[in-house]
C-alpha positions as CSV (number, residue, x, y, z in Angstrom):
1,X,187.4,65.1,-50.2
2,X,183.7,66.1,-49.2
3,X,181.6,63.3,-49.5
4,X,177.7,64.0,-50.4
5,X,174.8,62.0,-50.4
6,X,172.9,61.9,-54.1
7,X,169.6,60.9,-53.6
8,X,167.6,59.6,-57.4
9,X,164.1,60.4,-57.8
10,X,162.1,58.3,-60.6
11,X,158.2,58.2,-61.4
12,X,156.6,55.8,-59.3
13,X,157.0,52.9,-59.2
14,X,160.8,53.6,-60.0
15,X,161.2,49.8,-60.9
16,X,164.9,49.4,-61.1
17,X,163.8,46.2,-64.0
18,X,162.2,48.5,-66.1
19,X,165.4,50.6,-67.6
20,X,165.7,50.9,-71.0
21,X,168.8,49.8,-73.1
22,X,169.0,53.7,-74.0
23,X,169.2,54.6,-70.1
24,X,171.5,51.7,-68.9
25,X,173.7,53.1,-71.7
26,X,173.7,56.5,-70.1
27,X,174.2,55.2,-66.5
28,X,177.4,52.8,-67.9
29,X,178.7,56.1,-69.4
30,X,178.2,57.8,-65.4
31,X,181.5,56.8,-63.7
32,X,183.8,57.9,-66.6
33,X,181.7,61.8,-66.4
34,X,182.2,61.7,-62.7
35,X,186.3,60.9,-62.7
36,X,186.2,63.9,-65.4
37,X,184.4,66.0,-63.2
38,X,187.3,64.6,-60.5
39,X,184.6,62.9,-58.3
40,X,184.6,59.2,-57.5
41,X,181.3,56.9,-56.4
42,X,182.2,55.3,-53.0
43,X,179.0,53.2,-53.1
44,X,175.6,52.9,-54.7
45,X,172.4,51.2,-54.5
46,X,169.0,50.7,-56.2
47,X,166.3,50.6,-54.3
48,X,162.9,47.6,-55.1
49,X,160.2,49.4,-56.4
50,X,158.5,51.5,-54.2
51,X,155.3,49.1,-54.4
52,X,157.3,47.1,-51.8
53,X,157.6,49.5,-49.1
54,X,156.6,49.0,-46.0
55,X,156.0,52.2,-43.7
56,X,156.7,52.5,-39.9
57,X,154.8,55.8,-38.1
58,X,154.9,55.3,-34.6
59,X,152.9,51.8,-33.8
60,X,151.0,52.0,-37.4
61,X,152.5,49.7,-40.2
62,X,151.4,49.8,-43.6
63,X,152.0,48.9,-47.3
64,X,153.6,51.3,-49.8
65,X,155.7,54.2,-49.4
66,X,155.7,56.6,-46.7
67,X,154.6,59.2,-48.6
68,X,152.4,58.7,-51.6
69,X,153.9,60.9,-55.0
70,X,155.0,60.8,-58.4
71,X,157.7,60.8,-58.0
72,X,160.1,58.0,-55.4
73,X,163.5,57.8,-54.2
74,X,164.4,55.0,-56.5
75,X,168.5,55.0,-55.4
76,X,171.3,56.7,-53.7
77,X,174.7,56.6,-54.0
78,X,178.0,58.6,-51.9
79,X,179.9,60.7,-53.7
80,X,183.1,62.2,-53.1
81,X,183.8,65.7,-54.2
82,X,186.0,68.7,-54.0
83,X,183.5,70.8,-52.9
84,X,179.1,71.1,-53.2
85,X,179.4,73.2,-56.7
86,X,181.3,70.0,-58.1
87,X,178.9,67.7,-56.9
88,X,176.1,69.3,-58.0
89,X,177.7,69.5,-61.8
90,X,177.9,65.9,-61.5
91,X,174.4,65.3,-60.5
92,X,173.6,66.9,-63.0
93,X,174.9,64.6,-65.5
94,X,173.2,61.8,-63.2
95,X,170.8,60.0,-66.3
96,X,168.0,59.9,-63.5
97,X,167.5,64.1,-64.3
98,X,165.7,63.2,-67.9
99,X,162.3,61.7,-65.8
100,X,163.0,62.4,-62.2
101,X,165.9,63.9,-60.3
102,X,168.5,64.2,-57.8
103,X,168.9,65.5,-54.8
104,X,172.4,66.7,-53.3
105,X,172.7,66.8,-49.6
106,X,176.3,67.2,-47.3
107,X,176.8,63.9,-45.4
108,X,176.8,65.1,-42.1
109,X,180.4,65.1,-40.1
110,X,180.0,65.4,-36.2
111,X,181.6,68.3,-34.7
112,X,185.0,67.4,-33.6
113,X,185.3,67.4,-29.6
């Protein structure tokens, strides 16, 4: 199967402490939708929030994010998938749309030689 990058976007500061009963609800419900949906989650991670960034351009480092916006990347997780329309019903379901969002992206696969 197609594995795919999901990227979840919350409001700043995207504090992974700060979830609601209501929400960790929704995300407990996730992995069951997903199997429905015939995807699986290889892995996942939350990210701190993004007051405790640290950003790298060239020889510059500075507190925060790299960017400054509402809205942060506040997790990821792989997916696997039969295809892009598939994972993009899933994300869909992803709790993280009702504030935020997600993005979908192809994990990339090297040509083979």
């Amino acid at each position: 199967m197609a594995q795919y990058a999901v990227l979840i976007y919350s409001p700043a500061p995207a504090d992974p402490m700060d979830l609601t009963p209501d929400y960790v609800a929704l995300l407990d419900r996730y992995p069951a939708q997903v199997a429905e949906l015939g995807g699986q989650i290889v892995t996942g991670f939350a990210l701190q929030p993004s007051t405790t960034a640290t950003a790298v351009r060239g020889d510059l480092v500075t507190d925060g994010p790299f960017v400054e916006a509402k809205e942060v990347v506040a997790g990821f997780f792989v997916l696997e998938a039969p295809d892009l329309d598939t994972a993009v019903r899933i994300a869909k379901l992803n709790p993280a749309t009702i504030h935020g969002g997600v993005e979908v992206r192809p994990l990339f696969v090297p040509p083979a030689e």
